[in-house]
N, C-alpha and C positions, 0 to 999 in steps of 0.2 A: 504494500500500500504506500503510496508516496505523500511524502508530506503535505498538509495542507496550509494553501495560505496564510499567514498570520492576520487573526483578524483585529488583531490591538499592535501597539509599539511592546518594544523592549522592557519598558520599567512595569507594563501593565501585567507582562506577560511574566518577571520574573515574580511580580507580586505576585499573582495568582498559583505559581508554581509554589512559592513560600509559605501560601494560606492553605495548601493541599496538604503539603508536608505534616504543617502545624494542624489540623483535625485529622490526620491519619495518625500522629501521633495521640491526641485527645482522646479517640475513638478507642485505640489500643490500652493505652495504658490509665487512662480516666475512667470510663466508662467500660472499660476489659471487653469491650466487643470483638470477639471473633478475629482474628487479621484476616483469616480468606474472605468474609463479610465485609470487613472495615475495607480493604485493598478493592473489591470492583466497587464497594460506595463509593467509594472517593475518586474512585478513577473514573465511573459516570460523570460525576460534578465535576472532574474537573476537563473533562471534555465538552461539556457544555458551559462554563463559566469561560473556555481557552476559545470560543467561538468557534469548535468546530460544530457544522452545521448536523441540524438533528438525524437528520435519513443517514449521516456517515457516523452517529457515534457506536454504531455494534459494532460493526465492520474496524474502527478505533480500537476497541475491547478486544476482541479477538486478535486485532494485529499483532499487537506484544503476549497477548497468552497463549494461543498457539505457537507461535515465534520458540516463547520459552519454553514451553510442555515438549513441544518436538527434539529440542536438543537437550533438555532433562530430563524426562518422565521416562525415556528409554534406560538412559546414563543408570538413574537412579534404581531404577527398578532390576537392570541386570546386577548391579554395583550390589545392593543386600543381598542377593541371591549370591553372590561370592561370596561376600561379609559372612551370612550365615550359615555355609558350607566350611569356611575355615574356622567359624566359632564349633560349631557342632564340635566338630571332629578333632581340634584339636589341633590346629594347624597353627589357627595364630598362638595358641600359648607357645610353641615351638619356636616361631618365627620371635616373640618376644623375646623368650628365654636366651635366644641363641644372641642378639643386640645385646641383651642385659648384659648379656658372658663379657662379650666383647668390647662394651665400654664402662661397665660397672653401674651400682643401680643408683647412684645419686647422678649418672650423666644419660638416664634412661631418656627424659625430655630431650636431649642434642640429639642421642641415637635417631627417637624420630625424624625430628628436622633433615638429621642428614640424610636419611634414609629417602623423604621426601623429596632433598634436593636432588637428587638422581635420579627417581624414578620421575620427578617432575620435569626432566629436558624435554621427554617427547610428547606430556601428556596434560590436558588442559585440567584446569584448576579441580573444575566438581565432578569430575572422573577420578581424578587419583585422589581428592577427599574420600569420597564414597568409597573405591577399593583400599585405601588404607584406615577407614573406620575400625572394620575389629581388628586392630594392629592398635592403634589408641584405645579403646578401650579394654583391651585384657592387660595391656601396662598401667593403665588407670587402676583397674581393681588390682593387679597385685599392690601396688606402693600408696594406695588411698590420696586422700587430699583433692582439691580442684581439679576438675578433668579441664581447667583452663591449663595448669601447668604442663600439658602431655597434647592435647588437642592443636594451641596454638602455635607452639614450633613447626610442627608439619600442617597444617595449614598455610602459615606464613612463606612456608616455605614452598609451595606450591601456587601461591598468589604473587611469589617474586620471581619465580621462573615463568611465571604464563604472561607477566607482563614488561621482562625485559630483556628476555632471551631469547633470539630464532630461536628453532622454525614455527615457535607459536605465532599467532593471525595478527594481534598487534603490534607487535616490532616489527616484522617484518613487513607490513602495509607502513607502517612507519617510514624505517629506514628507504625502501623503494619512492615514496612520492618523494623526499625529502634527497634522494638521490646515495645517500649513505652506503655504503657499502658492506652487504651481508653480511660476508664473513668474518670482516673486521667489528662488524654490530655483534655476532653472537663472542667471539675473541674478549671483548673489552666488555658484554655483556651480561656473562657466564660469571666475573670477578666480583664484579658488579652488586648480581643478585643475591650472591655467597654473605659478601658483605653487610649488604642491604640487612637482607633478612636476619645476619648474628645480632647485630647492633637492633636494630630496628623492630625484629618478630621475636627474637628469641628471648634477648636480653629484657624486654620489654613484658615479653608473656609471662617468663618465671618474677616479677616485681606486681604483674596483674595476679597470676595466679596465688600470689601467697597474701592477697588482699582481699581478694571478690572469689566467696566460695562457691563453685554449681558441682551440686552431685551429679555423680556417673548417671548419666540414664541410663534406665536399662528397656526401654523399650521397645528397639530395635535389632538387637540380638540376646535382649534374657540376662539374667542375673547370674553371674558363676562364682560358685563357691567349691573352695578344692578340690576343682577340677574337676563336678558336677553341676551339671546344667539342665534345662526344660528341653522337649521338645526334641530328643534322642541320644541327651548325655554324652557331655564333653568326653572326649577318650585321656584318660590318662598314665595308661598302661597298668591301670587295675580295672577294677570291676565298677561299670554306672549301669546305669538302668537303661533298655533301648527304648526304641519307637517313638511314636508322638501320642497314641493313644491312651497312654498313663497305665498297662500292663507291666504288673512287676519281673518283667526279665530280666534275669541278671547274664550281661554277658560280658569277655575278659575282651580288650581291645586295646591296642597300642598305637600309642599317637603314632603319626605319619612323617616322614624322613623330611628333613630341615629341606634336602634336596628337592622335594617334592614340593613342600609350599611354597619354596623357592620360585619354582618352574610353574608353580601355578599363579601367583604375583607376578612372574615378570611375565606372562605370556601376554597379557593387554599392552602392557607397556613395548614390548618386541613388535606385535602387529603395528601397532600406533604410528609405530615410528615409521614402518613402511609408508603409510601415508605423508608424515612429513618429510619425512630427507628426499622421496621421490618429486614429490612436488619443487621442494628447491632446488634439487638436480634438474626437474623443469625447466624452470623459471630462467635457471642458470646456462642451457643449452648443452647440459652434457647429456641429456637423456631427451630425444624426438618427443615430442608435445603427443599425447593422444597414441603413443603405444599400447598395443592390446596386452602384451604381459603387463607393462608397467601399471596400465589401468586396470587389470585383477590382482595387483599385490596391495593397490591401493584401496579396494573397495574391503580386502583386508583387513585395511589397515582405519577402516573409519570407526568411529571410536565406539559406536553401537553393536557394528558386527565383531569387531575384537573382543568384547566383553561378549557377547551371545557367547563367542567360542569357548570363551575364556570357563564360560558357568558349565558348559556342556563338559568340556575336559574335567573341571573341577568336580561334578558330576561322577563323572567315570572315574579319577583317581583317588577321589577324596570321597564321596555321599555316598556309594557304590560299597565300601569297606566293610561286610558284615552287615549288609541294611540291602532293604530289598529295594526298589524301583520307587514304589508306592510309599515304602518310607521316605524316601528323599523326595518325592512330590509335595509330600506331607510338610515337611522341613522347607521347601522352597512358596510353597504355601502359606504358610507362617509368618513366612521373613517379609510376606510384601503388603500383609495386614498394617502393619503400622506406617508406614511411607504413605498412607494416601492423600494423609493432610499433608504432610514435607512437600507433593510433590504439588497438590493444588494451592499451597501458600507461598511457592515459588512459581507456578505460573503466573499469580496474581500480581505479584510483585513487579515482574515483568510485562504485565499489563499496565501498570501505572506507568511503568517508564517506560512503555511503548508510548501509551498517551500522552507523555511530555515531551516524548521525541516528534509524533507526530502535528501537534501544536504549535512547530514553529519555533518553541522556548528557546531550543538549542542552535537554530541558525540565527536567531535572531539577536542571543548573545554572543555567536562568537561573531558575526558580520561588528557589532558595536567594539571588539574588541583587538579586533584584527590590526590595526592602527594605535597603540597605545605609547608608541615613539619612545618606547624602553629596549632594552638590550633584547637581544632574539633568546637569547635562553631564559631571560626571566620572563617574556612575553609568550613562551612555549608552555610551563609551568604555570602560568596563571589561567591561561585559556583552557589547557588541559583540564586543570583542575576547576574551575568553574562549570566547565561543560560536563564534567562527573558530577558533580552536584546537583548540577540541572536535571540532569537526564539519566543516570543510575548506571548505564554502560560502561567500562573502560575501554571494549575496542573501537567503540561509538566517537567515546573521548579522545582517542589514539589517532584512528584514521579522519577525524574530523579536525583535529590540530594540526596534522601534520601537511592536512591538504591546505586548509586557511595561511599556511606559513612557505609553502613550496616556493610559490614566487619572491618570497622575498628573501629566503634561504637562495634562492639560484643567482639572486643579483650581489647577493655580498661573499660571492666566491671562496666561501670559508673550506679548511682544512678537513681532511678525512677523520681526523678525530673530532675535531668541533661539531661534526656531522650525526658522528654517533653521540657526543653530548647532549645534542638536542633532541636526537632519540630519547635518551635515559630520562633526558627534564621530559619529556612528553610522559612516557610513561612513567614516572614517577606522580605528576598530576593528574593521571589517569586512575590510581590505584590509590591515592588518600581519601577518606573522607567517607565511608563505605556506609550508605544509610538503606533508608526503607523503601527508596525507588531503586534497588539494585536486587537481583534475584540470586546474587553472591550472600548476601545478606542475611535471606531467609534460610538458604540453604544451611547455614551455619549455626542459626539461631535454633533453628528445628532439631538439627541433625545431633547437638549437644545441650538440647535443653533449656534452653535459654531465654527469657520475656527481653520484648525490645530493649526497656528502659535496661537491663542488664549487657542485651550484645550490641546497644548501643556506645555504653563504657567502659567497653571490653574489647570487641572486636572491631569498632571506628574508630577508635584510637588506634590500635595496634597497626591496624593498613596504614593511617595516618604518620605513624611514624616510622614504619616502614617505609613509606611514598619521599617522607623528609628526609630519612636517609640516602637514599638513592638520588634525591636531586641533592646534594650537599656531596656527594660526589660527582654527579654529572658538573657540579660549579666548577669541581676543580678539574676533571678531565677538558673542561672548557677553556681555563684560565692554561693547563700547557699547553691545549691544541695549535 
């Protein structure tokens, strides 16, 4: 659907975006109405308050929640069906134990992150949240305390590689309008994110987490205690109870080879990548545009069929173990009961910031600020960051700064690092400021339990300081370039 006319100025239009904000906050946490309720009220109002014309505001509504449900409600819905094949069985306490080993259990919180940062080069943000959920939460319940201090590291750190590392969609729409050059963008902005996110998500999340307490949810993969669980008994190479039916059998089962849940974590993240590195080898003319192998490694590699595979293999090596078929239907059954609000209160989400995209708000602010007769890198950082505000997107934010700056970037002939600097300030104000028009948002608020008013000063700070780390070094990559 393409945007529609603005039918007010600039200051009418930022107000009205600011009065949405403010009763969708009201409705939520005043009034405790519903967010899936509260989220298409407001986003009706405020398509009709934004002058778009009445015969177009469904068509409004649907644009951004279909938009959103198609690239999550698949994500999500394959993602617990892992989630709850590696809690069953016993995979993730494996996959934990084996981190714990290997970095000790007061640096359990880095382990994620870093675990994160890797598997996060090829894989967008609420894909590798969702598969590394019960990986956070069975290190949550062993070591107790705020599932902020275990959640946010590998979040953060998945929110810093999606928005400043190729081959993800906005740096790399970035650095191409802006003329930057790729491989020196992911080179300088691989360092970058590492950075970003120690200072910015990590250091940040263990000073939140040992302040603002949220208990472990356990709604989404179950409550485990010593290595017994609901819904077909964690394996811990003694005796749990099977099935899902609540029959007392006792059967003897031993967790599953580190190798194994290895191979079944990294298998999303291996297809994945087929899609991205083929596409930049694309882009880049070492690989013929519209090849038939390359286009079936790639349909591979799109993030919905690489998880389908990913559940089916985990299926067969993992839910398959001592359990009949019916029991693992059982178990995958289960696991997708409770996502249904996660998945409708982030469509919604992305309804409202469809409707602020499609209103105008966002071209209308950055056209007023395209011209602010300040330096290019702080004028990248402000627009960025305002247009994330506006409108709740950061590849929105990303490829909409970068296009508003291309000409004026091509006339002042700057260096190949200044290039990728203004990359990093892009995406740095594309990633601060993470509120209730973002579908990043909800996901995170849902997925660990959390009331706005809580992942509002929890999780929009953290992005926020993250986004400020990252442009405080893009300042300085700027000042040697």
């Amino acid at each position: 659907m393409e945007n529609i006319d603005p039918a007010y100025g600039t200051t009418t239009l930022l107000l009205i975006a600011a009065g949405a904000v403010a009763l969708l906050l009201f409705l939520i946490i005043k009034v405790k109405l519903h967010a899936f309720l509260a989220l298409v009220l407001v986003s009706a109002l405020t398509a009709l308050a934004a002058g778009i014309p009445v015969a177009d505001v469904p068509s409004a509504l649907s644009y951004g929640f279909s938009n959103t449900l198609g690239s999550v409600a698949l994500l999500v819905g394959f993602g617990v069906m892992i989630g709850r094949l590696l809690e069953i069985t016993g995979g993730a306490q494996v996959l934990a134990d084996t981190l714990i080993g290997r970095f000790g259990e007061k640096r359990a919180p880095f382990a994620l992150g870093v675990a994160a940062l890797l598997f996060g080069f090829p894989i967008f943000f609420d894909a590798g949240l969702v598969v590394f959920l019960p990986i956070i939460m069975t290190v949550a319940r062993r070591f107790g305390g705020s599932i902020l201090l275990y959640a946010f590291p590998a979040a953060g750190a998945f929110a810093a590689m999606h928005a400043l590392v190729p081959p993800h969609p906005g740096p790399v729409a970035a650095a191409e309008l802006l003329g930057a050059n790729i491989g020196l963008t992911l080179i300088i902005g691989a360092p970058v994110a590492v950075v970003s996110w120690y200072v910015g998500a990590y250091l940040v999340s263990q000073f939140i987490g040992r302040r603002v307490h949220v208990d472990i949810p356990t709604s989404l993969f179950g409550e485990i205690n010593g290595g017994r669980g609901t819904d077909g008994g964690v394996e811990d190479g003694g005796t749990s109870t099977a099935g899902t039916t609540g029959t007392a059998t006792t059967t003897t089962r031993t967790a599953p080879a580190f190798i194994t849940v290895l191979g079944v974590l990294l298998l999303p993240f291996v297809l994945i990548s087929f899609n991205t590195v083929l596409d930049t080898l694309m882009t880049a003319g070492v690989i013929e545009d519209g090849a038939t192998w390359a286009e079936y490694l790639k349909l591979l590699g799109t993030t919905s069929i690489a998880l389908l595979i990913t559940v089916i293999v985990a299926t067969l090596v993992l839910g398959l173990r001592n359990r009949s078929m019916a029991d693992v239907t059982d178990i995958l059954d289960n696991a997708l009961g409770p996502i249904c609000a996660i998945i409708l209160i982030t469509g919604a989400g992305g309804m409202f910031g469809g409707v602020l995209r499609l209103s105008g708000i966002g071209d209308a602010l950055s056209g007023s600020l395209s011209n602010l007769g300040i330096s290019l890198i702080l004028q990248a950082f402000i627009i960025s960051t305002l247009l994330r505000v506006a409108q709740g997107s950061a590849t929105v934010a990303l490829t909409t700064t970068a296009g508003l700056l291309s000409a004026a970037v091509g006339a002042a002939g700057l260096g190949n690092v200044q290039l990728v600097a203004l990359v990093m300030a892009i995406a740095a104000g594309a990633t601060v400021l993470s509120h209730v028009n973002d579908s990043g948002f909800w996901l995170v608020s849902r997925f660990f339990g959390m009331d706005v008013k809580t992942t509002l000063k929890t999780w929009t700070v953290m992005e926020t300081t993250l986004g400020l780390t990252a442009f405080v070094l893009a300042l300085g990559l700027w000042a040697i370039g």
